[in-house]
Every structure is written in C-alpha cells, then in structure tokens.
C-alpha positions as CSV (number, residue, x, y, z in Angstrom):
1,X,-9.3,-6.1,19.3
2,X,-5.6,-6.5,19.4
3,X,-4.1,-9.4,20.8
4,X,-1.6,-9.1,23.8
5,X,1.4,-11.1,22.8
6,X,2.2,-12.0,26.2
7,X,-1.0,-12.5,28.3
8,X,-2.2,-15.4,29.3
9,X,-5.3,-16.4,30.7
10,X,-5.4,-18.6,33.2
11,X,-9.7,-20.2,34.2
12,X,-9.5,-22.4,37.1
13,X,-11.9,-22.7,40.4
14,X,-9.0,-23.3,42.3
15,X,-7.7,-21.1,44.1
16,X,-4.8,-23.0,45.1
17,X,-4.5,-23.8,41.3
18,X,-4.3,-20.3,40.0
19,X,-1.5,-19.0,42.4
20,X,1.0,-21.6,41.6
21,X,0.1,-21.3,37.7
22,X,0.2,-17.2,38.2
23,X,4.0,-17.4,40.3
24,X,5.3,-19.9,37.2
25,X,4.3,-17.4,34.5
26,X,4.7,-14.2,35.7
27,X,8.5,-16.0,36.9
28,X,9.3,-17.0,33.3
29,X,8.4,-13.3,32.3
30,X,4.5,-13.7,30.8
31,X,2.0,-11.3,32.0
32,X,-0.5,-13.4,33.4
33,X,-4.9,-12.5,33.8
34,X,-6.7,-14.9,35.7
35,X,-10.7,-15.9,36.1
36,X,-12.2,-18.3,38.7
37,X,-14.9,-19.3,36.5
38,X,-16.4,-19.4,33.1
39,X,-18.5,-17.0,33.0
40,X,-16.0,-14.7,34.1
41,X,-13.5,-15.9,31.7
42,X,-16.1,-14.9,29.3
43,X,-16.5,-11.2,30.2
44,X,-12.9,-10.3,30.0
45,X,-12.6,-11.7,27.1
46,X,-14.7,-8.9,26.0
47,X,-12.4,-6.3,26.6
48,X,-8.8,-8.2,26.2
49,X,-7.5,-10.7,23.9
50,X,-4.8,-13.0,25.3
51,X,-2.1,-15.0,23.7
52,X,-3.5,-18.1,25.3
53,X,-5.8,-19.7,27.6
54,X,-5.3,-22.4,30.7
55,X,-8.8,-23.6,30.9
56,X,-9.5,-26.0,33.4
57,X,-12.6,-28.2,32.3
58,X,-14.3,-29.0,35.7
59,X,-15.9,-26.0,37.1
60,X,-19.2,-25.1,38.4
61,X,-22.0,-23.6,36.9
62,X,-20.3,-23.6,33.6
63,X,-17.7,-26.0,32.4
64,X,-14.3,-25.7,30.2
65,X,-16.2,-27.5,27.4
66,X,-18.8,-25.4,27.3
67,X,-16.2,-21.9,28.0
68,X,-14.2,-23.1,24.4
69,X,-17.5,-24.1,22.8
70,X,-18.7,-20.6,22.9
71,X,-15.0,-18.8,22.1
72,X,-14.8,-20.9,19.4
73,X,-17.9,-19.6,17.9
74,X,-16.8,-16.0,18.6
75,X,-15.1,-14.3,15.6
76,X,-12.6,-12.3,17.6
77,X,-12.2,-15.0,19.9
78,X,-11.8,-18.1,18.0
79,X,-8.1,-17.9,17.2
80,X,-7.0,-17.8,20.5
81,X,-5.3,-21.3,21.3
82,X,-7.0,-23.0,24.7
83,X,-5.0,-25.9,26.6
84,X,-7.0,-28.0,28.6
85,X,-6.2,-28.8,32.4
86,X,-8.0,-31.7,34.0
87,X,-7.9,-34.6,35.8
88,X,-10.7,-36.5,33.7
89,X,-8.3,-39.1,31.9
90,X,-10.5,-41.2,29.4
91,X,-9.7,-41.0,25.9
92,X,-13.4,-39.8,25.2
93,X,-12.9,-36.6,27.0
94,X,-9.7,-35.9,25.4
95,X,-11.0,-36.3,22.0
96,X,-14.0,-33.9,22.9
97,X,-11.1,-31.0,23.7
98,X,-9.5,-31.1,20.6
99,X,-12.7,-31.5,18.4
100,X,-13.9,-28.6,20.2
101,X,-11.1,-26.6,19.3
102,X,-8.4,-27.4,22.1
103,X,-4.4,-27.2,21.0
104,X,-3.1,-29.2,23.9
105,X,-4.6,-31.6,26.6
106,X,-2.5,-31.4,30.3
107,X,-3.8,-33.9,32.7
108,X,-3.8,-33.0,37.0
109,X,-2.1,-33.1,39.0
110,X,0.3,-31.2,36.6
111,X,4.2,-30.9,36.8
112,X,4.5,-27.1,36.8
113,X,7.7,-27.5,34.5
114,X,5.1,-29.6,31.8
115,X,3.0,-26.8,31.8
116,X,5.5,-23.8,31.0
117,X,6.9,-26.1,28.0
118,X,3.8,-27.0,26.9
119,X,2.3,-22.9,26.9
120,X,6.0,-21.9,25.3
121,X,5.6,-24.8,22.2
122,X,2.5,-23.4,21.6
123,X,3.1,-19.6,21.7
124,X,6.0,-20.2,19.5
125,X,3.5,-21.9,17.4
126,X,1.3,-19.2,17.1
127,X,4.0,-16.6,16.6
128,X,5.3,-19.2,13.5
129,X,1.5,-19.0,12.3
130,X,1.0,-15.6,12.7
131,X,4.5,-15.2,10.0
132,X,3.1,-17.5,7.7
133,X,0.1,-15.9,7.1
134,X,1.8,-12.2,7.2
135,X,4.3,-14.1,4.6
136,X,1.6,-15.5,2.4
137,X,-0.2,-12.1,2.1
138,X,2.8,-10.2,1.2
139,X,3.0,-13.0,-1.2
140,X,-0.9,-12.4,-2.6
141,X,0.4,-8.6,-2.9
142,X,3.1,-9.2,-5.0
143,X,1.6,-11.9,-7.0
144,X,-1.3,-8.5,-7.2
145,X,1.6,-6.4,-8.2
146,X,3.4,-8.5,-11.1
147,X,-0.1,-9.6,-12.6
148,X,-1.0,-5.8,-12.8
149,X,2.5,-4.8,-14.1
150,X,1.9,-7.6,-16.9
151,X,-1.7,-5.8,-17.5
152,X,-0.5,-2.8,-17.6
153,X,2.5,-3.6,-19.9
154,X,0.0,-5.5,-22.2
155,X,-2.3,-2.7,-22.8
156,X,0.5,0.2,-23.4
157,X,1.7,-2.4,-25.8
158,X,-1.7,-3.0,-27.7
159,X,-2.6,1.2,-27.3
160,X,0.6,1.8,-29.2
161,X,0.1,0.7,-32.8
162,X,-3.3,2.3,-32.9
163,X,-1.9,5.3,-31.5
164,X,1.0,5.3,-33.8
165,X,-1.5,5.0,-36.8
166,X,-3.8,8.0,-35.8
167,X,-0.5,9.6,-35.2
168,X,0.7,9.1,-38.7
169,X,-2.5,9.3,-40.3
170,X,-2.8,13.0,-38.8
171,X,0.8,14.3,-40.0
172,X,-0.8,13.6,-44.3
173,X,-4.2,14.9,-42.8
174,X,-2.6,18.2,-41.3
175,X,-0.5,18.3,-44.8
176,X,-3.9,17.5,-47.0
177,X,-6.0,19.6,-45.3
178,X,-3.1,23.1,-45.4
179,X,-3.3,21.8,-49.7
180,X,-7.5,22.2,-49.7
181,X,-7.1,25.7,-47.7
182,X,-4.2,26.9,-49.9
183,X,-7.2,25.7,-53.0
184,X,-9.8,27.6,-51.8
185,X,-7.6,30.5,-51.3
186,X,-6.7,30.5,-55.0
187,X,-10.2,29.6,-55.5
188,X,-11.6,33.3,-53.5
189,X,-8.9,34.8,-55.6
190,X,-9.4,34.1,-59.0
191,X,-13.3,33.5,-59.3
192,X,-14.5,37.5,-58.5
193,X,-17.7,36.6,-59.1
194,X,-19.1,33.8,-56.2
195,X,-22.5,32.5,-57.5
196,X,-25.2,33.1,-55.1
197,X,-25.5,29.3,-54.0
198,X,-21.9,29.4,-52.9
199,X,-21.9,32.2,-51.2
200,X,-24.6,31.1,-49.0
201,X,-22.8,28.4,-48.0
202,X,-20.1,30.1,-47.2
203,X,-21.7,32.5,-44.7
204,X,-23.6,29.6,-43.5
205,X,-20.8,27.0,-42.6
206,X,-18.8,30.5,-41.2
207,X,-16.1,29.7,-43.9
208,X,-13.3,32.3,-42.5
209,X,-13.5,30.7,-39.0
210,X,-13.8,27.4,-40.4
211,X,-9.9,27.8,-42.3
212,X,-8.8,29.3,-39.1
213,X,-10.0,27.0,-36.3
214,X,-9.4,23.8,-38.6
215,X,-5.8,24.0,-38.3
216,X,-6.0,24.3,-34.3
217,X,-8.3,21.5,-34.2
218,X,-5.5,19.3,-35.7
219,X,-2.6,20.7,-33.6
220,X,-4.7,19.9,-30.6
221,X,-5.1,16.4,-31.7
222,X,-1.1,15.8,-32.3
223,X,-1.2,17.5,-28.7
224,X,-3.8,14.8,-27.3
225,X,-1.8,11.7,-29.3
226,X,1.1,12.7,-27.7
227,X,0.1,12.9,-24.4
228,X,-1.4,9.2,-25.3
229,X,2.2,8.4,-26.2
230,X,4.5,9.9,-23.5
231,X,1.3,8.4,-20.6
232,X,1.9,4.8,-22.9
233,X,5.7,5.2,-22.5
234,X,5.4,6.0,-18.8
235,X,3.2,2.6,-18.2
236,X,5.6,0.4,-19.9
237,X,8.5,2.0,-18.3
238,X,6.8,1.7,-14.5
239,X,5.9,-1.6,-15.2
240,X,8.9,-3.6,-16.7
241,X,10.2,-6.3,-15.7
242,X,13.5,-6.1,-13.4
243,X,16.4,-8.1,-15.0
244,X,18.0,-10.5,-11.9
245,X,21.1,-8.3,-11.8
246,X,21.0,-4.2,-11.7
247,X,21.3,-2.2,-14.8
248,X,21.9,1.7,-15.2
249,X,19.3,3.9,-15.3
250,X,18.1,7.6,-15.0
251,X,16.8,7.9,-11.6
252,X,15.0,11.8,-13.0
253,X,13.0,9.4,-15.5
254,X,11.8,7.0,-12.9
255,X,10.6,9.7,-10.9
256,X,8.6,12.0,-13.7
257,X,7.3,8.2,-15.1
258,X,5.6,8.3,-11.4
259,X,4.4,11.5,-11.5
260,X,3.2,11.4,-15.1
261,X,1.0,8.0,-13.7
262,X,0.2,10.3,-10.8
263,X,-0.8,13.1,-13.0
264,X,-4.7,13.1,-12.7
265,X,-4.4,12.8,-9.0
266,X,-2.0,15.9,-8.8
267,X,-5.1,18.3,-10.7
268,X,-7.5,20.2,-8.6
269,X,-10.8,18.3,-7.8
270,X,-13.5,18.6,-5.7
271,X,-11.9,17.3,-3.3
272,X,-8.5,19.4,-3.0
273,X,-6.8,22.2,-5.4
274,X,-3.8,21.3,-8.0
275,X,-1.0,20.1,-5.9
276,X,1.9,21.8,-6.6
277,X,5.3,19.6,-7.4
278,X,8.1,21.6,-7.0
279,X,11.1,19.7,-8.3
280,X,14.8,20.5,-7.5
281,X,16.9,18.0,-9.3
282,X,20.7,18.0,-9.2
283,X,23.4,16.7,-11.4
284,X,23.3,12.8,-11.3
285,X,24.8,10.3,-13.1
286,X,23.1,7.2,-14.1
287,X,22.2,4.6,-11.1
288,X,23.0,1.3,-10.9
289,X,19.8,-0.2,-9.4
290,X,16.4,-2.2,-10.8
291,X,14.6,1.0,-12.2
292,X,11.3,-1.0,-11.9
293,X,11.4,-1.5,-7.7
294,X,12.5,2.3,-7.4
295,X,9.7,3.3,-9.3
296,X,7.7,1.5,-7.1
297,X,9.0,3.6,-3.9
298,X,8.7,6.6,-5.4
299,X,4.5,5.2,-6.1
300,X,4.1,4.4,-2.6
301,X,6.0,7.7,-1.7
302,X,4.2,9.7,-3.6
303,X,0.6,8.2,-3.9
304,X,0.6,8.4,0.7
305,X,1.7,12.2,0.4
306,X,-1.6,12.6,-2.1
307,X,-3.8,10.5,0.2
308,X,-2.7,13.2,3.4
309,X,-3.4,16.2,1.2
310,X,-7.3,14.8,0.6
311,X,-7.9,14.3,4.2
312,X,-6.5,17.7,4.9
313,X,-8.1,19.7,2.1
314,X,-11.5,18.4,3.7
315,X,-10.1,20.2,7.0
316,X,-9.0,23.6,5.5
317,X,-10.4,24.9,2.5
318,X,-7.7,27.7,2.0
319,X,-4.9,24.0,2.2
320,X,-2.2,24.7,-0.4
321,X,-1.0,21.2,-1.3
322,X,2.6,21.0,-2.0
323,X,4.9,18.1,-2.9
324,X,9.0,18.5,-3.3
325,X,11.1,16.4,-4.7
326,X,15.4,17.3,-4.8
327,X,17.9,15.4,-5.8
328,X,22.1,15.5,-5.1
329,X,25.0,13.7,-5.3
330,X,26.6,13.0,-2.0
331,X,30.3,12.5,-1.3
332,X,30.6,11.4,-5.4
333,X,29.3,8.0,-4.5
334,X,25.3,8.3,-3.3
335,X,22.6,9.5,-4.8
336,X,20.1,11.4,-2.7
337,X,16.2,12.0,-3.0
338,X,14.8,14.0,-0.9
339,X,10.3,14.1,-1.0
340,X,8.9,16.4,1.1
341,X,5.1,17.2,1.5
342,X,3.5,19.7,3.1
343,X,0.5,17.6,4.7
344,X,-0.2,16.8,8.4
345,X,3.5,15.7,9.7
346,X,3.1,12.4,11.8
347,X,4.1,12.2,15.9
348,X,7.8,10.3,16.7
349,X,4.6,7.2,17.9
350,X,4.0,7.3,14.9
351,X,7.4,7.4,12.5
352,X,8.9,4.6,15.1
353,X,6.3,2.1,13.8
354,X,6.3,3.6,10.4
355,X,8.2,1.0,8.3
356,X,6.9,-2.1,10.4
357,X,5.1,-5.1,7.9
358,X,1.6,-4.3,7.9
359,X,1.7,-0.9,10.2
360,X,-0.7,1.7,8.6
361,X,-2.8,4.6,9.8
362,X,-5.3,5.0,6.7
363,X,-8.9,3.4,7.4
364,X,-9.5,-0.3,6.9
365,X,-9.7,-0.5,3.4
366,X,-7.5,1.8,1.9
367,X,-4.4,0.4,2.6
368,X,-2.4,-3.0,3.5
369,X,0.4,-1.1,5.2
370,X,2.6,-2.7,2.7
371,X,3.9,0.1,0.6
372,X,6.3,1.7,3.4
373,X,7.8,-1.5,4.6
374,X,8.3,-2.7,1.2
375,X,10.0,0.0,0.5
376,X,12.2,0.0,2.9
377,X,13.4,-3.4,2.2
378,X,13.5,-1.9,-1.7
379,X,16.2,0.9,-0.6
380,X,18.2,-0.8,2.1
381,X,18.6,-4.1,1.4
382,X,18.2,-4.6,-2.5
383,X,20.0,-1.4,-2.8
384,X,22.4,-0.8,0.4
385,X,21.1,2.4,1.0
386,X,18.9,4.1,3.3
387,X,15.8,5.6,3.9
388,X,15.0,7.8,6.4
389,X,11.4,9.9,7.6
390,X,11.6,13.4,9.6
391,X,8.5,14.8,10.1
392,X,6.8,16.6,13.6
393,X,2.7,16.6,13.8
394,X,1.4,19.7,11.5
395,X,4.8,20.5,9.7
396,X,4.7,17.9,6.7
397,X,6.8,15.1,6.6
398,X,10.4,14.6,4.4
399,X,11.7,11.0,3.5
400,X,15.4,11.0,2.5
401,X,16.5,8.4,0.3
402,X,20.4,7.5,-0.1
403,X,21.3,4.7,-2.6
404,X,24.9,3.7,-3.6
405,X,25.5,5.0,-7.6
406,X,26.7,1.4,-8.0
C-alpha cells in the first residue's frame, strides 16, 4: 500500500476537536482524513496509508493506546509516525506513548499553532528518513556493483593464463599432429603391401575420416579458445576500474563488450527467438568519458530491452525481437547513441516517471528500479550530456544518448 505523502489522519471523539484540527491542516495545504473513534481509525487504515496520525488517547470503547498498540504490530502500518493528543499529564502516561511507539506527545487544550509545528517537524522527519534509507540502498547497490566488478575482474584474470596455455599448447599440437598425417601418408605410400593386422585397424578406427575430421576438430578448438579469450577480454574491459579523472576511449568497443556479455541472452531460447541487433555505427572519434560507467548504461539499456522481448515473446509466438543501436557525430562536438527496440513501447505515465530513484514496472523481484535513474545521473551529470526516451505503447521504445567528445 502506498503511502500518501500528504494525508493526515486525524482520531478524535470530539467533534469540536476534529473541525478545528481539519480547518488548520487543510489551511496550511495537507489533505486531511478524519475518524471519530478507534475502531474506525482502524478500518481505513485498511485501505489508505497516511503520512501521519493525530491520535487522541481518551476515547470510548477503544483507546489511543490500545489504536497504536495494534498499528504498531501491523507490517504495513507500523511505520507510520502517531502523535499523541491528550489531556492526561503524568509522566507515566507519557512514557507509555513513546514505548508504544508514539513520535510526539501534545498535551490539551492544544495551541493550534503547537500542533502544525509539531506535525511539519515530524513530516520533515520522515521525508529525511525516507532519503536515508533510499541513500543507503543505492549505497548496498553500488557496494553490489564494485564487489562484482572486482569478481569478475579476478576470474578473467585467473581464466587467462590457463587459456593462454591451452591456446599455445594447441598451435605445436595442430603443427605435430599435420607432421604424424604427413607420416602416415608417406607411410600408405611406400609400404604397398599393408599386413593384414594393420589393415584391420585401419578400416576399423575409419582411418580416411579420422585424418580428415582431426584437423577440424583442432580448428574448432582454436575457435572455442578464442571465443574464451575475446568473452575474458570483454569481462575485464566491462569491469575496470574508472580512473578519478576521464580518459579517451572507443565508445564502439564499450558497446560490442556489452553485447558480447549479453551474447547468450541475445540466442533463441525457449522462451523467445535470436534477437536480432542491427547495428548502425558512424564515424566517431575517441570519447573522453569513464568507459567503465558508460558500459554500465549501455547494461542497463540493453539488459531492460531483453527483459521486454521475454514478456512479449510469451504473448506472440510469431514476435520478431529486434534491437538497434546507431551512432553519429553531432555538430563536431557530441556523440550520439541512439538504442532502439522493438518491444512493447511504454505510455507518456509511464516515461514521465521513468528515470525517478527506485521507479520500475518489472515484478517485485526482478528489478530495484536503479538501473535507469543511475543512468541518467551517469550521462548527464558525470558526463554533461543527455538522455532522452521516446516511445508510444506498442511501437518500441528509442533512448537517445548525447555526450560531449570531451
């Protein structure tokens, strides 16, 4: 249940009470809900979630003490900060408040300016509380990030020597083995008459296609090392480090290092068919940027347009997916990358909201809503550039990059 930002709750059997609380509120611009008793505090807290609560403590039937016991041992109503309004004054009352869970104590008859100061101190509290913890997860994320970066940079480093020494080793076994073929060649030649042993052998083990296929079979492993090498050379270079200032770098490289990571999501599946990456890339010179975070908005780019081709490939069967990527130079000054995908588009609700911290239309679970407002920050204020979305519901959607060369 989302919280409205500006609602408050005011619980009071007083009639007289709730009026003049209601005309202060509503005057200094909160929208206010009100309940004349506990219980019915209770059920619309079922179906809204306020900023705050003005609980008054003596009530009939049920009490303010008893109305915070029971929020407080709600999940979805627990957070919401509850100042107490009474006119019991003993110290023993007020310590029950707070150790029930109370964030402020007013005592009646109140001063109606008291009370407006009081509710703004605390909703300025809980908006500073509310940054905090948004700051300390993006915090936990990029903590995430760097640790994995380090992984990642760690086990391209430890793949590459043994990779480098099956790679070697198979250049003097592709030479040794062409010498034993070239033997038995000269062998077949010059020895007419094969004894009988042999030559059971030889029709056994299939000897012509043996010296034909054995020379593929070691061509397709130099293939297979390196792909090893060129996916261990994309890792490293997705994952390093950014120095503190910007250096130059090929933005074409950054991008195919993306989609090289991205490679065994871009193959058909059961799930959708090969997505086709159409790219367009113009004549640019070198950037000067941090290659590492730019790789990272091309990820999150990328990565989303992939997760909108899966949901749609389960809705049409006959989906082409289709991802393009273009680049230009603009006005001799900006580079431009343009991503375009074919998948679902997304309503103007929708792209308004888009690069908000935290904002994400993917399931609980499968994503933070990180990626796009990180990136954003990535592109225009790390970089001084812009990025832009255009996209209409069931026409794809196209994000347009523009970064300063340097």
């Amino acid at each position: 249940m989302e919280t409205q930002e500006n609602l408050i709750l005011i619980v009071d059997d007083k009639i007289h009470n709730l009026e003049i609380l209601f005309d202060v509120m509503q005057m200094n611009g909160h929208q206010v809900l009100v309940a004349d008793s506990g219980e019915s505090a209770l059920d619309k807290l079922k179906i809204i979630s306020p900023a705050l609560i003005l609980l008054d403590v003596m009530m009939p039937s049920m009490d303010g003490f008893e109305v915070c016991r029971q929020l407080k041992s709600d999940d979805k109503t627990k957070d919401i900060p509850v100042i107490f309004m009474t006119a019991l004054t003993n110290t023993a009352d007020k310590i029950k408040a707070f150790k029930l869970g109370a964030v402020d104590y007013i005592t009646k008859p109140f001063q109606q300016e008291e009370v407006l100061a009081r509710v703004n101190v605390q909703l300025k509290l809980r908006n500073l509380n509310q940054q905090l913890q948004k700051s300390q997860f993006q915090l936990m994320q990029a903590e995430k990030i760097s640790a994995l970066g380090q992984l990642v940079a760690g086990i391209a480093h430890e793949v590459k020597n043994p990779v480098s020494f099956i790679a070697g080793n198979l250049e003097h076994t592709e030479n040794y083995t062409q010498e034993l073929v070239d033997l038995l060649k000269l062998y077949q030649k010059h020895l007419q008459n094969t004894p009988e042993e042999i030559t059971h052998t030889i029709d056994t083990i299939d000897l012509d296609f043996l010296l034909e296929d054995l020379p593929k079979m070691i061509a397709s492993m130099n293939v297979g090392i390196e792909r090893i090498s060129d996916i261990m050379q994309s890792l490293r270079n997705f994952s390093r480090k950014d120095a503190t200032t910007k250096k130059y770098a090929d933005i074409h490289q950054g991008i195919d290092t993306t989609l090289m990571i991205l490679s065994h999501r871009l193959k058909a599946n059961e799930i959708h068919p090969r997505i086709e990456v159409i790219k367009k890339y113009g004549d640019l010179p070198e950037i000067e940027c941090f290659p590492g975070q730019l790789n990272q908005v091309f990820m999150n780019l990328l990565a989303n347009a992939i997760d909108v081709f899966e949901d749609k490939a389960k809705q049409n069967e006959y989906f082409i997916p289709q991802i393009s990527i273009s680049t230009e130079l603009v006005n001799d000054n900006n580079a431009k990358i343009i991503i375009y995908d074919n998948g679902y588009g997304m309503s103007e609700e929708v792209q308004n909201s888009l690069f908000n911290t935290f904002f994400t239309t993917k399931p609980e679970g499968k994503g933070t809503g990180l990626g796009l407002s990180i990136s954003y920050k990535i592109i225009t204020e790390t970089h001084g550039g812009t990025l832009e979305c255009f996209s209409s519901e069931g026409k794809g959607t196209e994000f347009v990059i523009q970064i300063p060369i340097k």
